[in-house]
N, C-alpha and C positions, 0 to 999 in steps of 0.2 A: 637509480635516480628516476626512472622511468614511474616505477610504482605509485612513489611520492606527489605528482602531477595529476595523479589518476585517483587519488584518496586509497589506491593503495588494491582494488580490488578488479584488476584487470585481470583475468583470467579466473576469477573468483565463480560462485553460484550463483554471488549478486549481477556478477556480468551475466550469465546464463539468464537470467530471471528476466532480465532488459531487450527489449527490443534493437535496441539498437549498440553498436560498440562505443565504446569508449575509446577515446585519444584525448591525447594531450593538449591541441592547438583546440585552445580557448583566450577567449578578449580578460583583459586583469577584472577588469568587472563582473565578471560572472561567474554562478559557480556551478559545475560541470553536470551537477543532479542534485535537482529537487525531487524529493519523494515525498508522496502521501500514501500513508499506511492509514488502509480504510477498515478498521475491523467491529464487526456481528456481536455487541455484547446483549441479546435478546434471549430470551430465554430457553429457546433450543442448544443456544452453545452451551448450556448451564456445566460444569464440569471438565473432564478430557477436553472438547472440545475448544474451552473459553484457556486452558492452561496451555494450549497446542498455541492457541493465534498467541498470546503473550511470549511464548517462548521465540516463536517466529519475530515478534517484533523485538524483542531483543536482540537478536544474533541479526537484524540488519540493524540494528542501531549500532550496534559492536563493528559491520563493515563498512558503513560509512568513513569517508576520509573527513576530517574535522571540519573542512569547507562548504562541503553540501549540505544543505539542509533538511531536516527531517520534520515532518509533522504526524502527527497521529490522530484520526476521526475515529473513536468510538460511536455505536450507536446501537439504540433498539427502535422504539417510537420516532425518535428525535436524534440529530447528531450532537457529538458533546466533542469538542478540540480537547482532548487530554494534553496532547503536547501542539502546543499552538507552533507552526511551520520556525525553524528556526535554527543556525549552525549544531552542525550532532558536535562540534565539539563539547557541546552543555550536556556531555554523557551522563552524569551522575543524575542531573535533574529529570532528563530525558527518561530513566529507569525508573526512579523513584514514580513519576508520574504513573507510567504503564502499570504499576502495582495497583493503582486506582482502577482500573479495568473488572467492571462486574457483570456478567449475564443475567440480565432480567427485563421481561419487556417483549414489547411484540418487536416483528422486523422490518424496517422501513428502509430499503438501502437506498431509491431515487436522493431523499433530500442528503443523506450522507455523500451517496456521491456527488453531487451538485457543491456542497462544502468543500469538500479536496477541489474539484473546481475552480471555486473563487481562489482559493489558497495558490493554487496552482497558478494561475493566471497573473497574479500577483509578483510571483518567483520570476526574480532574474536567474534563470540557468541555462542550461545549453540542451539539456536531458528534462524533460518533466513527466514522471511517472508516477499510474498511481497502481498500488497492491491493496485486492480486494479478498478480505481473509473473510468467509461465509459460508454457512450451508444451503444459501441462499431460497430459503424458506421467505418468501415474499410478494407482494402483491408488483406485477411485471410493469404494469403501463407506464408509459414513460421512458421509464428505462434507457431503452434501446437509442433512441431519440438522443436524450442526454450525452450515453458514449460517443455518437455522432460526432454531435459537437465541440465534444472535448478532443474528438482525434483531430477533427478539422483546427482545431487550433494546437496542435502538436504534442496534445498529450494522449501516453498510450498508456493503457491499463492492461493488467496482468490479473487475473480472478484464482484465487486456490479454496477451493472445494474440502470444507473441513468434516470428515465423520462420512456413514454411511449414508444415508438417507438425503443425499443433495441433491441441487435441482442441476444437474446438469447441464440441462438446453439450454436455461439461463444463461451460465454462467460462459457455457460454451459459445454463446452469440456475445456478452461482454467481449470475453476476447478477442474474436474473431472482429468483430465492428472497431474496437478498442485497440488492435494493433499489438496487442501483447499476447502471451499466452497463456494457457489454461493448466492447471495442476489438481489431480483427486487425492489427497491419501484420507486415510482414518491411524494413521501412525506418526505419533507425535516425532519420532525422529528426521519422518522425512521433511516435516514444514522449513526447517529455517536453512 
């Protein structure tokens, strides 16, 4: 019974991935996580890389419990809402979109992250988290500033490092400013 309350991934990777645990004592109005999945379609993911983050964001769309909500920021140049913030029980819709997901494009991740953001801020949930899938090949200023204030308002970000050639420091002060953790593989199995 327990499971069910919790959308089912209480002891799961997706809990591992979260800063924070999961329990059950929530108000009827809310729902327990909101996630923003912020992923790198620019043209350095072009390949393995851009097939790793899609696969990633499936397999949390799949652990999602039907109540939380999931959204998806694509971005190169620009961020584009592929799956605009919304109940993952709209699984099928949810998938279909992420097929939309193409690398091409320079790498902008300030205004993408700034969109999870608003999206975010918006969420009634109890949990607001965002996962930043990138090689984080990008211009820094800002940046930093930004996670700030999205942890000050109680969202924490989690950054995972896709392929060999990432910027780590980057991605390593995300986290760390961000309240979430930091993840490298170049092996598609480990992402999701």
């Amino acid at each position: 019974a327990h499971a069910f309350g919790l959308g089912g991934y209480q002891g799961t990777r997706l809990e591992q991935l979260l800063p924070v645990r999961m329990d059950s004592e929530r108000r009827r109005d809310e729902q327990s996580l909101a996630l923003a999945l912020v992923i790198d379609c620019s043209g350095s993911m072009v390949g393995p890389k851009m097939e790793l983050a899609k696969e990633a964001a499936k397999a949390t769309a799949e652990l999602l419990g039907p109540d939380d909500s999931l959204g998806v920021i694509g971005f190169a140049g620009e961020p584009e809402r592929v799956v605009r913030m919304q109940p993952a029980r709209n699984r099928v819709g949810i998938l279909q979109n992420l097929g939309r997901l193409l690398a091409q494009g320079a790498t902008a991740i300030f205004p993408a992250l700034d969109a999870a953001f608003q999206d975010l801020l918006a969420a009634r949930a109890r949990v607001k988290h965002v996962i930043l899938l990138t090689d984080g090949q990008t211009r820094e200023s800002g940046i930093p500033d930004l996670v700030h204030a999205m942890r000050a308002e109680g969202i924490t970000i989690t950054a995972v490092g896709l392929g060999t050639d990432v910027n780590r420091t980057l991605l390593q002060t995300i986290a760390n400013t961000g309240g979430g953790r930091v993840y490298f593989t170049d092996d598609p199995n480990n992402v999701p």
